[in-house]
C-alpha positions as CSV (number, residue, x, y, z in Angstrom):
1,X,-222.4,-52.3,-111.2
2,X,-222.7,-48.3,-111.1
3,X,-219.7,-48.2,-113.9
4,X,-222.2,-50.6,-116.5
5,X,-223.1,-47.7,-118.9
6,X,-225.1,-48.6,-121.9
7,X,-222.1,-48.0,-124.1
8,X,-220.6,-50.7,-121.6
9,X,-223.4,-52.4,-121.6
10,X,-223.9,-52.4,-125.4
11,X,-219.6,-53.5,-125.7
12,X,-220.2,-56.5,-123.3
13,X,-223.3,-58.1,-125.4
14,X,-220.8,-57.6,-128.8
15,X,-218.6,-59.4,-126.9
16,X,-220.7,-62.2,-126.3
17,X,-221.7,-62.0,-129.9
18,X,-218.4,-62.5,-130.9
19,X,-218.2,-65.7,-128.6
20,X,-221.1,-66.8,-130.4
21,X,-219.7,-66.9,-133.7
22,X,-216.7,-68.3,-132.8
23,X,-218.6,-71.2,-131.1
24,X,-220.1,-72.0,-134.9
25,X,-217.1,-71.7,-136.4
26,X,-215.2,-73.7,-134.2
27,X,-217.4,-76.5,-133.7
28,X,-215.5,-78.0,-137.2
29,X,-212.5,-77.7,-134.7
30,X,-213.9,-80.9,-132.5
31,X,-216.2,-82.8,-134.6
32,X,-215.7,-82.4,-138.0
33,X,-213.6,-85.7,-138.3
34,X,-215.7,-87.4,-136.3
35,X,-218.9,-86.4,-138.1
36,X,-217.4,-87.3,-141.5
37,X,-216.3,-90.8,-140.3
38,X,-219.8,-91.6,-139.3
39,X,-218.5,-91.8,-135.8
40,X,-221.3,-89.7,-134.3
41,X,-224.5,-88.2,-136.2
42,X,-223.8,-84.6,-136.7
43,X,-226.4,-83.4,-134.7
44,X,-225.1,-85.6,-131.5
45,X,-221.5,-84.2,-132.0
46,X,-222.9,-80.3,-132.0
47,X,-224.6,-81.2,-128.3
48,X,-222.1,-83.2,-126.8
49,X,-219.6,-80.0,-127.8
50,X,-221.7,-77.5,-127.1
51,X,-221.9,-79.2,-123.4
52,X,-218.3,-79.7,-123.0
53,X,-217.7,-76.2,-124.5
54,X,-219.2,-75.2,-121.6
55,X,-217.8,-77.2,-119.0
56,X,-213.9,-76.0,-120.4
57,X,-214.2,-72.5,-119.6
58,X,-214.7,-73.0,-115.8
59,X,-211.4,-74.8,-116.0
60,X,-208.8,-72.5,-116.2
61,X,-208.5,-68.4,-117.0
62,X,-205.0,-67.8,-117.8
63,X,-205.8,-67.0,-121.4
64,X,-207.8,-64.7,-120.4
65,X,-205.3,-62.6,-118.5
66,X,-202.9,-62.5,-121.6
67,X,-205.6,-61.0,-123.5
68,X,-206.7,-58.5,-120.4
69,X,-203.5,-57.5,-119.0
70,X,-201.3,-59.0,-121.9
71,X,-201.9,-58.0,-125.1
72,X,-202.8,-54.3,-124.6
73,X,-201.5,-52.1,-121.9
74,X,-203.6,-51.1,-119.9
75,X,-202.5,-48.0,-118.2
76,X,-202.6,-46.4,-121.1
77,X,-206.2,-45.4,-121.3
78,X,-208.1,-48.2,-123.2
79,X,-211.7,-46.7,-124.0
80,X,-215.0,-49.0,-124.2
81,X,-215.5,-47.6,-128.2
82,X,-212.2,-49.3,-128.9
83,X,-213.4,-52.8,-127.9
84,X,-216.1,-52.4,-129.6
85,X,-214.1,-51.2,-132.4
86,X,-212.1,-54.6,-131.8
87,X,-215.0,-56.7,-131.6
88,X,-216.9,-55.1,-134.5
89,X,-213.9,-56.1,-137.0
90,X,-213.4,-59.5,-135.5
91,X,-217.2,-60.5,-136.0
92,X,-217.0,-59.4,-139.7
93,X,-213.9,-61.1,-140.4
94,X,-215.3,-64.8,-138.4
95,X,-218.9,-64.0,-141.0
96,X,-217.1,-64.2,-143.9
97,X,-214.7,-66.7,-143.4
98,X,-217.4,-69.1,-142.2
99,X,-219.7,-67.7,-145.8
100,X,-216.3,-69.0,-147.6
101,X,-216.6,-72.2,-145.6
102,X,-213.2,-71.3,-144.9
103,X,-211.6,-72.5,-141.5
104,X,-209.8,-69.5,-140.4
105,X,-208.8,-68.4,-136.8
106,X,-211.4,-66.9,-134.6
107,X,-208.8,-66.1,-132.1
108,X,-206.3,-64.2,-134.5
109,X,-209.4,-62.5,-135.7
110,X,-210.0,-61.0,-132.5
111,X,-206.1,-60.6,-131.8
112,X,-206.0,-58.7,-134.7
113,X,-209.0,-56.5,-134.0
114,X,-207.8,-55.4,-130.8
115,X,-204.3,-54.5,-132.1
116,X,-206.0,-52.4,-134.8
117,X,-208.0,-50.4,-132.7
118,X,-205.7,-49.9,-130.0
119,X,-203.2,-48.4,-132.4
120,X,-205.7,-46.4,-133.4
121,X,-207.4,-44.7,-130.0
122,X,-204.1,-44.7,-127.6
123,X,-201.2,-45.1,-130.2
124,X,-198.6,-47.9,-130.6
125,X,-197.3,-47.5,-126.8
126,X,-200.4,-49.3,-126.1
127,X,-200.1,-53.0,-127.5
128,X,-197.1,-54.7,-125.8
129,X,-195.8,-56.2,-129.0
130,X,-193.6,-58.6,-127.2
131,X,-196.3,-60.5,-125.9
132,X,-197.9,-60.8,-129.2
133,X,-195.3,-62.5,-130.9
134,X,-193.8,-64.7,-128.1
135,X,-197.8,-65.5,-126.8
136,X,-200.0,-65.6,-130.6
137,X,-197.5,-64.9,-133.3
138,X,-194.4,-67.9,-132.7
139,X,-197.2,-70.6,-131.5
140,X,-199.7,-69.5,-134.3
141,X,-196.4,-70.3,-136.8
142,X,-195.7,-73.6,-135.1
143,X,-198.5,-75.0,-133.6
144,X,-199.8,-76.0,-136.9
145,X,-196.7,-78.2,-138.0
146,X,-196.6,-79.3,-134.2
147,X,-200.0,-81.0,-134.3
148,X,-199.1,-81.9,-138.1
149,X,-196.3,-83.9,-136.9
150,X,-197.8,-85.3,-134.4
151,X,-200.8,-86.3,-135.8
152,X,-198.7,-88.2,-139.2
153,X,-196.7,-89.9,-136.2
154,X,-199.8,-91.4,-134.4
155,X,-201.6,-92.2,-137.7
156,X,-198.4,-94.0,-138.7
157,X,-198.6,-96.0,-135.9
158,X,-202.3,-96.6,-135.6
159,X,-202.2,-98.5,-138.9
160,X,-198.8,-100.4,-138.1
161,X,-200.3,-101.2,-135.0
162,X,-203.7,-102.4,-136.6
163,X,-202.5,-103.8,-140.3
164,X,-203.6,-107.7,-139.1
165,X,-206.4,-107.1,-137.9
166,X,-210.0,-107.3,-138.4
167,X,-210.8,-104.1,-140.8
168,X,-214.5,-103.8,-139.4
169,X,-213.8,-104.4,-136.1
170,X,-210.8,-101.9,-136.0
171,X,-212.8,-99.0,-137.6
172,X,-215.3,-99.5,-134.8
173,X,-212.9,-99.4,-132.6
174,X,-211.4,-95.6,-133.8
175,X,-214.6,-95.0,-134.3
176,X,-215.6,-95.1,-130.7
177,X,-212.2,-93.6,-129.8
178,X,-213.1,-90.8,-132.0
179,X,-216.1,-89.8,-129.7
180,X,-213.4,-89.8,-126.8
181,X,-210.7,-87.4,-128.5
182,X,-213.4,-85.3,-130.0
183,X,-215.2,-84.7,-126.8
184,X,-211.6,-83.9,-124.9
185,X,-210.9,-81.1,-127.7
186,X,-214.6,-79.7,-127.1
187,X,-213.4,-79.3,-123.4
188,X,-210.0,-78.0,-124.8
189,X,-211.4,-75.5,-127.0
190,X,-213.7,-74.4,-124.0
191,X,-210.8,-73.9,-121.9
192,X,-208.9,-71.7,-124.7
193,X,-211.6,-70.1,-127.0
194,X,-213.8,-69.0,-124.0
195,X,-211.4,-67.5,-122.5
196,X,-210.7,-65.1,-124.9
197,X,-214.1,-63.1,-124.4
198,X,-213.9,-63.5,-120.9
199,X,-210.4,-61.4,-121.3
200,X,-212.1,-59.2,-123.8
201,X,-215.3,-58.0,-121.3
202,X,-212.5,-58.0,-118.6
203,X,-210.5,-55.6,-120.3
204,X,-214.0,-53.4,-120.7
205,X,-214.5,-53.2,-116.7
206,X,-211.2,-52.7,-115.9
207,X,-211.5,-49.5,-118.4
208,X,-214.4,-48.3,-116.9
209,X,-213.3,-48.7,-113.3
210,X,-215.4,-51.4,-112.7
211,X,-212.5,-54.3,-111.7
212,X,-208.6,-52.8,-110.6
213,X,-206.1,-53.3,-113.1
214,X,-204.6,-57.0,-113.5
215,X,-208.2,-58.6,-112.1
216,X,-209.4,-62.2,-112.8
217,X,-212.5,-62.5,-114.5
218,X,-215.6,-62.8,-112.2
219,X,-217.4,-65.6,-112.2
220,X,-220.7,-64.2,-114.2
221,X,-218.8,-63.0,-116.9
222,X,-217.2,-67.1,-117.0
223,X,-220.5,-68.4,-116.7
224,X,-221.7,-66.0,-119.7
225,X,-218.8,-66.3,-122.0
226,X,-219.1,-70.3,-121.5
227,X,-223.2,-69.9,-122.7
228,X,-222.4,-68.0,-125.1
229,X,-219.8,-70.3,-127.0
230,X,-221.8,-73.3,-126.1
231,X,-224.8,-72.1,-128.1
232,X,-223.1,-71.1,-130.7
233,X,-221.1,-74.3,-131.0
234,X,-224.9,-76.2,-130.8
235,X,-226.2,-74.2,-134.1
236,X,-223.1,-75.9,-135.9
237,X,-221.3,-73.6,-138.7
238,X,-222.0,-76.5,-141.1
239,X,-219.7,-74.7,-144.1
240,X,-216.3,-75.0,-141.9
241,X,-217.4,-78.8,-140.7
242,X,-218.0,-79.7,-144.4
243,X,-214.4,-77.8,-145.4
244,X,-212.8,-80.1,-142.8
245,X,-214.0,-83.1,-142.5
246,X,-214.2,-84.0,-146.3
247,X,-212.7,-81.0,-147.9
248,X,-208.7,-81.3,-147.1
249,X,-208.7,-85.2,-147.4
250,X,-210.6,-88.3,-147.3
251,X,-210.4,-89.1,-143.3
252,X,-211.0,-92.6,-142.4
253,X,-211.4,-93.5,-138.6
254,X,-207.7,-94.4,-137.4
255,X,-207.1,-90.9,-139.2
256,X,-209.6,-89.0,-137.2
257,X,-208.7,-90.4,-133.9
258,X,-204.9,-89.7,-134.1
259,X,-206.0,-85.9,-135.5
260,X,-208.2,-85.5,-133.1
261,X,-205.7,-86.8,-129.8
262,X,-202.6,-85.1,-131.3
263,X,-205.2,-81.7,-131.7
264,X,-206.3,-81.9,-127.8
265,X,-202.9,-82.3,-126.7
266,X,-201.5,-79.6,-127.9
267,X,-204.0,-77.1,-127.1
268,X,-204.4,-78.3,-123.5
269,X,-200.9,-77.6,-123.2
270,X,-201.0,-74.2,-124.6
271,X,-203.8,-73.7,-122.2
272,X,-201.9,-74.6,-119.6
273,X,-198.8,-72.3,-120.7
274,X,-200.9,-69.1,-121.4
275,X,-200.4,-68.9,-124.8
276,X,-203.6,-67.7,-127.1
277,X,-202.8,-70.1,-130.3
278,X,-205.8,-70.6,-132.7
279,X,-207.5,-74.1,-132.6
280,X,-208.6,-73.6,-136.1
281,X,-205.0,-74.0,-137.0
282,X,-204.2,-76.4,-134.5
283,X,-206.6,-79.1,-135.6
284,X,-206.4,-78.4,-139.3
285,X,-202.4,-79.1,-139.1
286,X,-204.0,-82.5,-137.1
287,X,-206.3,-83.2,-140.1
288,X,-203.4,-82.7,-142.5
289,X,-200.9,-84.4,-140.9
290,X,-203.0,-87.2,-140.6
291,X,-204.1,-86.9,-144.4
292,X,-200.5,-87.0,-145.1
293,X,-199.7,-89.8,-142.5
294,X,-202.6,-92.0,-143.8
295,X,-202.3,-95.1,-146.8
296,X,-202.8,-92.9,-149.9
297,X,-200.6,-90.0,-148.1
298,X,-202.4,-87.2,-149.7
299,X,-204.3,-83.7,-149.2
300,X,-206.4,-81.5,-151.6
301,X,-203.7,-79.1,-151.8
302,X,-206.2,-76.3,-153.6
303,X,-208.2,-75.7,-150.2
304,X,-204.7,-75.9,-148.2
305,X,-203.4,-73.3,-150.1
306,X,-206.6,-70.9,-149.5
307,X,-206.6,-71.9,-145.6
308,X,-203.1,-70.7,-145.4
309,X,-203.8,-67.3,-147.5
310,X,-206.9,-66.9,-145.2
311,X,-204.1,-67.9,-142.0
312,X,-202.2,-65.1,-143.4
313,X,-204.3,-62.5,-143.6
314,X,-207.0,-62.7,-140.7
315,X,-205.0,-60.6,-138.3
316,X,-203.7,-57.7,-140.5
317,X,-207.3,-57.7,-142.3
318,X,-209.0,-57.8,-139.1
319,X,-206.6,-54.8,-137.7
320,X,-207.6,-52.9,-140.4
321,X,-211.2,-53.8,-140.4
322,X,-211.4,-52.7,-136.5
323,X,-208.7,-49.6,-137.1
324,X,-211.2,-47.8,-139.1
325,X,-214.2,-48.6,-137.1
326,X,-212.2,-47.3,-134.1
327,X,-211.7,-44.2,-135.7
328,X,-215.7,-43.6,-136.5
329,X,-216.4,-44.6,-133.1
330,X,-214.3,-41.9,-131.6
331,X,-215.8,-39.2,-133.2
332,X,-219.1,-39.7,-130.3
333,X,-222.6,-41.3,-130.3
334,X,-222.5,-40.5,-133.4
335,X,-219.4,-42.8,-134.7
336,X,-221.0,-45.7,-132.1
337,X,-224.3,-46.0,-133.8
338,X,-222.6,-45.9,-137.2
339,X,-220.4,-48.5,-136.5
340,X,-222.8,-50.9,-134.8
341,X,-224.9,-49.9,-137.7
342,X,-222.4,-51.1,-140.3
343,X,-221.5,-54.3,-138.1
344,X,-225.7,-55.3,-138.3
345,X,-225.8,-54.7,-141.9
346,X,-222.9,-56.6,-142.5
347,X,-224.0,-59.6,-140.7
348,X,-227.0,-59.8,-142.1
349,X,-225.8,-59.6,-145.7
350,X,-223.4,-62.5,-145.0
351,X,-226.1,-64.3,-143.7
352,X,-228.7,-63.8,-146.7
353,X,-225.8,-65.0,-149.4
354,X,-225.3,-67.8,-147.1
355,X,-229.0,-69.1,-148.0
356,X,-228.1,-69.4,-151.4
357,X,-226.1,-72.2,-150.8
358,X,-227.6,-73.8,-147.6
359,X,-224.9,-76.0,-146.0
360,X,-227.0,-78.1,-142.9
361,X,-226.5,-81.4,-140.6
362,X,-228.5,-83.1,-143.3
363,X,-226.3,-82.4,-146.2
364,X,-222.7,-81.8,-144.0
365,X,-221.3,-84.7,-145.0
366,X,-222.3,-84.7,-149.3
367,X,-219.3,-83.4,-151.3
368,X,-221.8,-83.2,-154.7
369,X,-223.1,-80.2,-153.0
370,X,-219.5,-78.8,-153.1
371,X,-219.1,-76.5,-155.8
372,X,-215.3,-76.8,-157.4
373,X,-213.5,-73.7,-157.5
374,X,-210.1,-75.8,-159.2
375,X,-209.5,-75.4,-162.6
376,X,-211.2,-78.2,-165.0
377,X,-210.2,-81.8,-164.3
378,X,-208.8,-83.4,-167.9
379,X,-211.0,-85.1,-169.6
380,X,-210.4,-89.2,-169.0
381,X,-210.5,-90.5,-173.3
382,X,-211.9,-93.8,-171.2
383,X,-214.9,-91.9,-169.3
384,X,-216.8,-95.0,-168.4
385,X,-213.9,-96.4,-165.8
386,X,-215.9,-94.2,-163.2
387,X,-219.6,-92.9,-163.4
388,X,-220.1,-89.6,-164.2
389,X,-221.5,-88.0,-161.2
390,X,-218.5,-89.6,-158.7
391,X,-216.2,-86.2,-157.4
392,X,-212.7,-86.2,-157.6
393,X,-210.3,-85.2,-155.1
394,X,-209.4,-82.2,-157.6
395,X,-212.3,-80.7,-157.4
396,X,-213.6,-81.4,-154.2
397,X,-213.9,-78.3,-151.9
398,X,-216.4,-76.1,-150.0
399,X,-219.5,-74.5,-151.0
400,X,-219.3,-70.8,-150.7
């Protein structure tokens, strides 16, 4: 522990930071559907996640080696101020998407922050390109319209498979499934998300000296990570949870349970494979595919379009964002304090605008709060064939 400086010291807690931020604004990732189905009470769903966050990131760390040894090389001189740098852009970028209520990627945030910075202190030669685009840039392309697909296929057949029967008794019945596939993404995004930091702080030691080159992540740093996503997860980032769960369509239970199973699936095997894909996207192609799959077949296409923008440009934004600060924080003590400076401020900005608007488990689930960004609805010339405070799917979308 000789080679824990405070500026090592000082990148490790960021790190953890970061993994607390992407806990609340992943928890939408697992419980969202559920919570908006009435399948569990929101503040039930955040606990039993939080738990099983926990519990996935002791089962598995190969995610965490394409992030240590993968994504950056590093032989080539990897300095604790550029982790930070990475970190500091990647915690920005996760603050103001979850402000917007938008569900963007937490893990192409941080992909993209380490890129930028690493460019930036040692040079191109030191991201290995290759293994960004066969390990985060081809699965973040297709695991969306993967889970999509699968998740129109099984909400196909959950209502062929359910169209005689009792409608009460089969919503109770996806509605308990629900709290099955839910929980099994919670320990899927555990095994994926929580890795991520592990790789980042394991990436800090190794550059220090601390751990040889190509090491595993040791077991505190595991147990830390996993904490620090769990609690995270538990305070619930409300916004994202409110964007999906009633902001891309209206998901009834047989929807939520095949979103939900067709979500888990495919990031347990991506787990399994290596491969650092974004959850966010994952289950949002679930929810959409099932939106699409369900009996009115539709989405409200005004928040898809803004998800994808934000899809698009979370890793170049945070690249920039964590170039820059990369720069400053190479110049000495100096560029540190100013960038950890700029990274408090920040977040606590974000945080005062997002008291404006309070989004909470009380209120997660009640779209009048939503304020509608779409242009004007036209006006009906029969305006009493629905009452006047009843939201339309047009209009329907998050509170910023």
């Amino acid at each position: 522990m000789e080679h824990i400086s405070f500026l090592v010291a000082v990148v490790i807690i960021t790190a953890l930071a970061f993994d607390f931020t992407n806990g609340f604004h992943d928890t939408a990732n697992a419980m969202a559907t559920s919570i908006a189905t009435g399948a569990l009470r929101p503040k039930v769903a955040v606990t039993i996640a939080a738990v099983l966050n926990f519990a996935g990131a002791f089962l598995s760390v190969k995610v965490a080696s394409t992030i240590s040894g993968g994504i950056v090389n590093e032989k080539t001189g990897i300095h604790p101020e550029i982790i930070f740098a990475a970190l500091v852009g990647a915690i920005l970028w996760n603050l103001l998407t979850w402000l917007r209520g938008l569900p963007s990627s937490s893990s192409h945030a941080l992909y993209g922050g380490l890129i930028g910075a690493t460019v930036v202190g040692v040079g191109m030669n030191g991201v290995n390109f290759d293994t960004v685009l066969s390990k985060i840039l081809i699965p973040a392309i297709a695991s969306p319209f993967v889970a999509g697909l699968a998740s129109w296929g099984a909400t196909k057949l959950a209502y062929a498979i359910t169209r005689k029967g009792d409608a009460a008794t089969t919503t109770k019945g996806f509605k308990t499934g629900q709290i099955f596939s839910s929980s099994l993404i919670s320990l899927a995004h555990g095994t994926n998300d929580a890795q991520k930091t592990m790789g980042i702080v394991t990436l800090t030691l190794v550059s220090v000296g601390a751990l040889p080159k190509g090491a595993l992540p040791p077991t505190w740093v595991i147990v830390s990570a996993g904490a620090a996503i769990a609690l995270g997860t538990y305070m619930g980032g409300w916004r994202i949870i409110r964007s999906m769960g009633k902001g891309l369509a209206d998901i009834q239970a047989p929807q939520g349970f095949a979103s939900e199973s067709a979500a888990a699936t495919v990031i347990l095997t991506s787990s399994h494979m290596g491969f650092g894909l974004s959850t966010t996207q994952v289950c949002s192609g679930g929810i959409m595919g099932a939106g699409l799959g369900g009996p009115k077949a539709e989405l409200r296409w005004s928040l898809v379009r803004r998800m994808v923008y934000t899809w698009a440009l979370t890793l170049p934004a945070a690249a920039l964002v964590s170039g820059g600060a990369a720069l400053v924080a190479q110049q000495g003590t100096w560029g540190v304090v100013l960038v950890g400076a700029v990274l408090v401020a920040g977040s606590g900005a974000m945080w005062l605008l997002s008291r404006r608007q309070p989004v909470s488990a009380d209120n997660v689930n009640d779209v009048r709060d939503v304020t509608p960004v779409e242009a004007p609805v036209p006006v009906d010339v029969n305006p009493a064939v629905a009452p006047a405070n009843a939201p339309t799917p047009a209009s329907t979308t998050v509170a910023a």
